[in-house]
N, C-alpha and C positions, 0 to 999 in steps of 0.2 A: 504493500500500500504506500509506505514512502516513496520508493522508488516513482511510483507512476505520480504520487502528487511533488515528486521532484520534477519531473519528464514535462510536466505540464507546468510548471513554473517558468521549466525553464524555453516553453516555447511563447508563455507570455513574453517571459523579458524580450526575447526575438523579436516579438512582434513587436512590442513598443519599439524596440532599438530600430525595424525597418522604417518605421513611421515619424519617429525624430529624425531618421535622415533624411525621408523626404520635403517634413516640413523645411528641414533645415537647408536644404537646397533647391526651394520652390521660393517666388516671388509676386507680388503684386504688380507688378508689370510687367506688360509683353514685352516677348523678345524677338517679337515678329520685326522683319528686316523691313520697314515703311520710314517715309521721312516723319511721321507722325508722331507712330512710335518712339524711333529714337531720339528725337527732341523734348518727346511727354519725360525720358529719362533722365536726359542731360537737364535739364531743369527741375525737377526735383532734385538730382544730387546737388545740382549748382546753390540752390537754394536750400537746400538745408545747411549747405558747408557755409554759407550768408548768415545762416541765423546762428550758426552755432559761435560762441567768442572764441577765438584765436589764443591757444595757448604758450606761444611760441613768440621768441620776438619779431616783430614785422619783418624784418630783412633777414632772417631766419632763411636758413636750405629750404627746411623744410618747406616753409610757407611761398618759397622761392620755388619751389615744385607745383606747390596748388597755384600760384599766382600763372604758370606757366599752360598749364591745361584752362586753368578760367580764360585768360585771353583771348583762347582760341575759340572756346564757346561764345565769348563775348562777340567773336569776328559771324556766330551765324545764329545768333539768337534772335537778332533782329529785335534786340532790347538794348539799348545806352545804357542802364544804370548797372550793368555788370562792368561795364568802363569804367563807369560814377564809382563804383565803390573799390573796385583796383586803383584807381586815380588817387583816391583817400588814401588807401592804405598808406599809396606808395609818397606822398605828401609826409606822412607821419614818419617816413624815414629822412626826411630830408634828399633822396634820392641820391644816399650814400649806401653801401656797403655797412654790412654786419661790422664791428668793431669790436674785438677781446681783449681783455688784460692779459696778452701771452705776445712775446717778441717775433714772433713766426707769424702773426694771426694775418699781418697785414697781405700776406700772399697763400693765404688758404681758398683754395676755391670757393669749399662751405658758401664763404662769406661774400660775394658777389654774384651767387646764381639768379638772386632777385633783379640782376642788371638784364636778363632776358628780359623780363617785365617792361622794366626802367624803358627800354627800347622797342618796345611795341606798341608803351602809350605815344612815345617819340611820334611814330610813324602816325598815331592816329592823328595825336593834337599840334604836331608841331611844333612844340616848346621845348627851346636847345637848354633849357634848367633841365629837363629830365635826364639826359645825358652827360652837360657835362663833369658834375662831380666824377661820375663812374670814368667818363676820359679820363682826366686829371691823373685817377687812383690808376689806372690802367698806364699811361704814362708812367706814372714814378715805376713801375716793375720794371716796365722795358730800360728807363734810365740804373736801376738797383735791382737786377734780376737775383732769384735765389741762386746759391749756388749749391747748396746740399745736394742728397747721394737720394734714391727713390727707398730705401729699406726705410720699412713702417718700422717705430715703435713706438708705441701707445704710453704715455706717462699721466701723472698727473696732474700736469699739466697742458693739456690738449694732448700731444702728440708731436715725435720731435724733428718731423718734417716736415718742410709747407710747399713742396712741389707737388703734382699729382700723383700720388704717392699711392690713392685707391679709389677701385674702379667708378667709384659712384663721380670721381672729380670728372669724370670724362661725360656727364652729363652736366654737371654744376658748375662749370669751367671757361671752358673750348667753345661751349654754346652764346656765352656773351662776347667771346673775345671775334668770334663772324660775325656774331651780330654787328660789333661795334665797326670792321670793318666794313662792313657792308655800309652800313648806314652815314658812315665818316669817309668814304672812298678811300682809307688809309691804308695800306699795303703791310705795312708794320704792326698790324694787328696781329692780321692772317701770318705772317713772318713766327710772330712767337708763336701763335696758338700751334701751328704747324710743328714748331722745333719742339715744346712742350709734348705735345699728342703722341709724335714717333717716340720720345725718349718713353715717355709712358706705355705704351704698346709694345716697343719691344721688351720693355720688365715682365707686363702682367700678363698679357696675352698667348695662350697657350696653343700653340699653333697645330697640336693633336688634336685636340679637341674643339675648336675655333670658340675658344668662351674665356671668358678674363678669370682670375685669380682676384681676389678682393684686396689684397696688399697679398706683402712677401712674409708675412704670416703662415701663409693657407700654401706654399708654397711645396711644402713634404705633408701636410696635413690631410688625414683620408676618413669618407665615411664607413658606417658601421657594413657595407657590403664592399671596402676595401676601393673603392673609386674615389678620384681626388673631389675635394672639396670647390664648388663651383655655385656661389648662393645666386639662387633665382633673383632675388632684386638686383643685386648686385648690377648682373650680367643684366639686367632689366635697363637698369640706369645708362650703362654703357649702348646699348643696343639706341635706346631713344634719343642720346645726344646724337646719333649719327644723321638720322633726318635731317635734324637743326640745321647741323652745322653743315651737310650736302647743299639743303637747299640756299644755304648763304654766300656758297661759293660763285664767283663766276665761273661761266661757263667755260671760259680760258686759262683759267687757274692751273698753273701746273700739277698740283698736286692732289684735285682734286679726285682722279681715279686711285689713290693712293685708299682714301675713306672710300670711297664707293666698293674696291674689293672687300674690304675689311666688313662692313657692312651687309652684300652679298652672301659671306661667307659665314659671317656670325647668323643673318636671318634661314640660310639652309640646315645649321647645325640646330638652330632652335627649333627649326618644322618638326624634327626629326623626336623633339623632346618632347610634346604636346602628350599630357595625359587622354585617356578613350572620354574622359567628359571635359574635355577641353579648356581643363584649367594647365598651368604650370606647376608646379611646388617650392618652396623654400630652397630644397635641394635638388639640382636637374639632375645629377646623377643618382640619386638613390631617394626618390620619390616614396618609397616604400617606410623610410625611417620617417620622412616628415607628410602622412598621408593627406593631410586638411591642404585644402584650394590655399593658393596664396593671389591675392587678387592686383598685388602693387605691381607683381613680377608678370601676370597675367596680363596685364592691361597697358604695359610698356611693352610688352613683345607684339599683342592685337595691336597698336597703334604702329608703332615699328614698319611692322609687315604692311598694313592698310595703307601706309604711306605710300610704300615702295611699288604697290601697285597702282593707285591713285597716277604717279611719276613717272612710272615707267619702268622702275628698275627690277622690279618681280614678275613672275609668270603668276597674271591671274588664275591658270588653270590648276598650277601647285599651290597656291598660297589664298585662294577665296576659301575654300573648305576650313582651311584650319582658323581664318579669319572669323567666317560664319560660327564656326564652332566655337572659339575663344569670348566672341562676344557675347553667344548666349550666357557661357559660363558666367562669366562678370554680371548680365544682368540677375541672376539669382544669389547674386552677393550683396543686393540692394534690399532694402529694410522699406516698407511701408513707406514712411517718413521720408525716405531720401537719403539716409545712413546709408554709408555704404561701409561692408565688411569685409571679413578675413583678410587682413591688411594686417603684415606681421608689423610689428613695433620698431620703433628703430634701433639699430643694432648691426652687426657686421659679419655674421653668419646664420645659417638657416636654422629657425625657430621654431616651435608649434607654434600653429595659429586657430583662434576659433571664429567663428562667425563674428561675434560680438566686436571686436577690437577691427579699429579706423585707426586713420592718420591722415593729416592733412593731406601728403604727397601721392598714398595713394588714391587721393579724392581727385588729385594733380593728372594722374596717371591714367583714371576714368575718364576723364572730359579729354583729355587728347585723343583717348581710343576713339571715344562716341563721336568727336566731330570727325576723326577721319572716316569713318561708317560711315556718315553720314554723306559726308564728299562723294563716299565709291555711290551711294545710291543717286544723288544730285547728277554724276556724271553718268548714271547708266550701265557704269560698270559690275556693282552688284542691282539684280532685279530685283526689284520692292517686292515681296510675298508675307 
């Protein structure tokens, strides 16, 4: 008689356990591919991340990530006051760079990712105050370049190198210093960002595997199935500056097919990674130790790739399916409200994540996905169903 009222417990638990998963990865909104749809999306997160207070300081990475995906919503919502309130923010830094009490800080990427922002309100409104503090600050580097070694080590006070030292600089970086020249016709932008990006690529980037190493940390460092360590954001972060910084180049740029392979080659090794429900994980090689969606790393690679096709530089025929499927995944990481989930915390390798847990930058990382969706459907290229 225990036995079977064991047997039977234990097919309850079953049952609830299938049914918490479904809830857990079902949503209130469609993830039907329509321009309707995907905008009913991208405004709801947009506007929740509005109402929610900002924990972080203004010119924060972080908020320098969510600032980065807002903009681009802002460019097709066909509402100004998502301008209006990026405009504010970016007022309240004075439209400087992050500042720390650490001798290194002044050449931390960190701390000028918000300069992508800074330079797309540029482009809206016209006003050379939004630019040129960040010139200025970009100037003294070039006049006072680092000259440190790329080996991370982490102290207590920040960390004791301020070159691109880990992978995430390579979205938080390189993305303002194209921008800057793009928008300044200066040549000496693109000059460092350039010499900066190679010396960084050739440290971290692992040419077996086409995906970066997070610093030289993670360098001998293996997961529990004995494969090296390669965290989903990470490679997430790296993968999405490369858009940025393509589309900034000119077309005659010498060096511009330099990032175009790299970018190529990193978005093939990613197709290859795509979980069967079309999330990524924490860990792209051993998905199995960190099995919850991770939605930061998810939605830099859907946006990534959507680009690349939108552009030109991906086969829609390889790369629409895992597009389609990436995004549905993301939309069931969305909360009633406009919360958007499973967004590992910040931190510098792969973590469990649960539904419940945000960040701003994965908020950053949604709205860039969703407006490139949105483009492919605008252009015809994916068919609204």
């Amino acid at each position: 008689m225990k036995i079977i009222k064991f047997i039977i417990v234990c097919i309850l638990l079953t049952g609830c356990t299938v049914v918490y998963s479904q809830e857990e990865h079902s949503s209130s909104f469609k993830s039907d591919l329509n321009k309707s749809d995907v905008k009913t999306i991208l405004k709801a997160v947009a506007d929740w991340q509005i109402r929610t207070p900002l924990t972080h300081e203004l010119a924060d990475w972080t908020n320098g990530a969510l600032y980065s995906g807002m903009v681009e919503w802002a460019g097709i919502a066909g509402d100004n006051s998502y301008f209006e309130w990026l405009k504010g923010l970016c007022e309240k830094t004075g439209w400087s760079h992050m500042k720390r009490d650490n001798p290194l800080g002044r050449y931390i990427a960190d701390d000028y990712c918000v300069g992508q922002t800074y330079i797309e309100l540029y482009r809206k409104y016209k006003e050379d105050s939004m630019i040129k503090p960040m010139q200025s600050y970009f100037d003294s580097i070039i006049a006072n370049p680092a000259t440190d070694g790329l080996k991370f080590v982490d102290t207590d006070t920040y960390w004791s190198t301020s070159r691109w030292s880990w992978c995430d600089a390579l979205f938080m970086g390189p993305t303002v210093w194209a921008k800057m020249a793009n928008v300044t016709g200066q040549k000496k932008y693109l000059d460092f960002m350039y010499k900066e990006y190679n010396a960084t690529n050739d440290y971290l980037y692992d040419k077996d595997e086409d995906l970066y190493f997070r610093d030289s940390n993670y360098f001998t460092k293996k997961e529990a199935n004995g494969a090296k360590v390669f965290w989903g954001r990470g490679n997430g972060w790296a993968f999405a500056g490369l858009p940025i910084i393509i589309r900034e180049l000119p077309a005659n740029y010498k060096h511009k097919d330099y990032f175009v392979k790299i970018y190529k080659r990193m978005a093939a090794r990613l197709l290859s990674l795509q979980s069967s429900d079309g999330f990524w994980h924490a860990s792209l090689l051993d998905p199995s130790s960190y099995p919850s969606p991770e939605m930061s790393a998810t939605a830099f690679f859907v946006y990534g790739m959507a680009w690349g096709v939108n552009n030109g530089y991906l086969d829609k025929a390889a790369y629409l399916p895992a597009i389609v499927k990436g995004w549905k995944s993301m939309v069931t990481s969305v909360w009633p409200d406009g919360k958007v989930g499973y967004i590992q915390p910040i931190g510098s390798d792969p973590k469990k994540v649960t539904r419940e847990m945000t960040e701003v930058y994965g908020v950053g990382g949604f709205l860039l996905a969703g407006t490139e969706i949105s483009r492919l459907i605008e252009k015809g290229i994916l068919k609204e169903r």
